[in-house]
C-alpha positions in Angstrom: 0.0 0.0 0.0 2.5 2.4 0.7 6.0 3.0 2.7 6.4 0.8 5.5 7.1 2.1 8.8 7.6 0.4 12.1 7.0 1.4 16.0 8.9 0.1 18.2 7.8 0.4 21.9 7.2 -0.7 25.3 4.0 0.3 27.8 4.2 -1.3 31.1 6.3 -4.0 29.9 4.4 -5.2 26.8 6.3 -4.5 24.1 4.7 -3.2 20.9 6.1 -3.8 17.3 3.7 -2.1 14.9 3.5 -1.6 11.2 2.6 2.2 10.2 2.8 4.6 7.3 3.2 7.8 6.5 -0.6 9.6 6.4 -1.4 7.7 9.7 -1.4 10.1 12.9 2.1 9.3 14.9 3.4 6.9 12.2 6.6 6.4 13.2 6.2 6.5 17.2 3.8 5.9 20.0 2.9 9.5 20.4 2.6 11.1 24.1 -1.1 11.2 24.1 -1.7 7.5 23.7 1.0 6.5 25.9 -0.5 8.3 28.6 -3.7 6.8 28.1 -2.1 3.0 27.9 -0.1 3.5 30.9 -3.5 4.7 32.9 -5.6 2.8 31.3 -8.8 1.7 33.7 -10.3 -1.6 31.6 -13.3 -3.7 32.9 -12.7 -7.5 33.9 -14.0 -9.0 30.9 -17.0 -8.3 28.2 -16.8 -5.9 24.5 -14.8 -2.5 24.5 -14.2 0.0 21.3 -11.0 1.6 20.1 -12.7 4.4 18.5 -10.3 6.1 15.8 -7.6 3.6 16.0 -5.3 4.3 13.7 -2.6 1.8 13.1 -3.5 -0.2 16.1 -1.9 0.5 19.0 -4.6 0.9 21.9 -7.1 -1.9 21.1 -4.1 -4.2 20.2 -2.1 -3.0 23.6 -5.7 -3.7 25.5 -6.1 -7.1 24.0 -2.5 -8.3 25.0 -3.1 -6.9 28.5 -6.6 -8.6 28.9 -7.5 -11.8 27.0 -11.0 -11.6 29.0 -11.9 -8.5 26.4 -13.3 -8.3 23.2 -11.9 -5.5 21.2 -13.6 -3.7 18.3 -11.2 -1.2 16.8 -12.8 1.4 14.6 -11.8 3.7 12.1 -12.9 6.0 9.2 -9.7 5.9 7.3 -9.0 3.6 5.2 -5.2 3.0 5.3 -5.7 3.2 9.3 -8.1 -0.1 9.1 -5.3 -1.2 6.9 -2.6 -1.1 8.8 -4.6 -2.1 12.0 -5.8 -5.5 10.4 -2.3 -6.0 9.4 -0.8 -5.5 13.1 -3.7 -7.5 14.4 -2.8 -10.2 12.0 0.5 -10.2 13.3 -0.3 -10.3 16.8 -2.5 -13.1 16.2 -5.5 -11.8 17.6 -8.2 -12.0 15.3 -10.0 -14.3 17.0 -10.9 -11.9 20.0 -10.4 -8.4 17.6 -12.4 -6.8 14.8 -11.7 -4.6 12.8 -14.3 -2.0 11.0 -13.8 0.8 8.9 -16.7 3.0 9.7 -17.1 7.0 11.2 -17.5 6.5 14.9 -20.7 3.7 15.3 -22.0 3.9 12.1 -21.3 0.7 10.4 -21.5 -1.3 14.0 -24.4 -3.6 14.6 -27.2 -1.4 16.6 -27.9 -3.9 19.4 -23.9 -4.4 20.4 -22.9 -2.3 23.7 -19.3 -1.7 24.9 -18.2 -2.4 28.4 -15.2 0.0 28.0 -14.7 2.7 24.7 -11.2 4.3 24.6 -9.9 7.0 22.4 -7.4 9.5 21.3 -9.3 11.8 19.0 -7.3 13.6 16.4 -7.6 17.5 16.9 -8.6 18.0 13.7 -11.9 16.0 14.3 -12.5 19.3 16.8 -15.8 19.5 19.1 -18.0 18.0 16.6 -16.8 14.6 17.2 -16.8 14.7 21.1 -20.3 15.3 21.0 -20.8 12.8 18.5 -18.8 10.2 20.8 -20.6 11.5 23.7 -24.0 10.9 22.5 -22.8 7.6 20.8 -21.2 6.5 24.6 -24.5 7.4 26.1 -26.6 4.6 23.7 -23.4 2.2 23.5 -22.1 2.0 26.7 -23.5 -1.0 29.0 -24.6 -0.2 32.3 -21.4 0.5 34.6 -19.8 0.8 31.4 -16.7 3.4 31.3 -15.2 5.9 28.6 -11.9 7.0 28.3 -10.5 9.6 26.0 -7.0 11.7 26.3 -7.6 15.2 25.0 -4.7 17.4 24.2 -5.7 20.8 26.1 -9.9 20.3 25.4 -10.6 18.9 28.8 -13.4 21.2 29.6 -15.4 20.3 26.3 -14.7 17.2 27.1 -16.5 17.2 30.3 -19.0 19.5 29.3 -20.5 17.1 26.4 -20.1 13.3 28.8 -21.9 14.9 31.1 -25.0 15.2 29.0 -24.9 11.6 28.3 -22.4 10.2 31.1 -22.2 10.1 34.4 -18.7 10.8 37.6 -17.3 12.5 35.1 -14.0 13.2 35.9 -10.1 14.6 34.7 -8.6 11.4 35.7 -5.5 12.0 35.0 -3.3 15.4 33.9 0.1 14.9 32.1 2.3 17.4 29.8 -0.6 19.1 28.6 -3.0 16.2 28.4 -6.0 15.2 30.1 -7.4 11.6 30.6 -10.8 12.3 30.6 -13.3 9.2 32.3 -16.8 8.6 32.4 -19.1 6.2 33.6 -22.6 5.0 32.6 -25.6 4.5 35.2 
């Protein structure tokens, strides 16, 4: 498809290996927005989550290696991003517990499926638009004691503003070089 790149990492000891390209957000390292949200992350026990805007792969493929209880659906509008994520999936072997759809935010995912966990780190360019969109989506796709988790890049306060129409403890869980890892929960 195009110029291969590879990231080479390590979050809390798991090391990543993942195939990029240039076009993809961070394509040639593990940028400081996602690590923060890997090394904080706060996943459920078991049951569905959502990588929502996953680019290359590395939060729902760093989730499934941490918990083999989860079920991951990484999602994507892009293209070369589900590209590149099937492709580091297919590496990792992990197929059987994660799939992959191209579609913008919920759109192409089956109506009845809810998420015990949705995780994201939304490109700026996507702006306020798509944290109400994800709001609104989390509201209807989270289960019941279900949690979202999104790191924000100076936008905390929209970020709260919108979850807590839909969302419930809404809360700055974590602050870091200029990010914020925003967390909600659904009641």
């Amino acid at each position: 498809m195009s110029e291969k790149i590879i990231v080479n990492d390590v979050v809390n000891g798991i090391p990543l290996s993942l195939e990029s390209s240039r076009g993809l957000f961070s394509k040639d390292k593990l940028d400081l927005g996602t690590r923060i949200l890997l090394e904080n992350l706060v996943l459920p026990n078991h049951g569905i989550v959502a990588d929502i805007g996953c680019g290359y792969g590395p939060i729902g493929i760093y989730i499934a290696l941490v918990n083999q209880n989860l079920k991951v659906y990484m999602i994507d509008v892009d293209k070369k991003a589900i590209y590149f994520t099937s492709k580091n999936v297919s590496k990792y072997n992990l197929s059987n517990r994660i799939t992959v759809i191209k579609s913008n935010l919920f759109e192409n995912v089956p109506n009845d499926l809810k998420f015990n966990g949705i995780y994201s780190n939304p490109p700026l360019k996507a702006g306020k638009e798509f944290i109400e969109r994800l709001s609104e989506e989390a509201g209807r796709r989270l289960e019941i004691g279900g949690i979202i988790e999104v790191v924000v890049y100076k936008g905390e306060a929209n970020v709260i503003t919108e979850f807590s129409k839909f969302l419930n403890e809404v809360k700055v869980y974590k602050r870091a070089k200029g990010y914020s890892l925003v967390l909600a929960v659904k009641y």
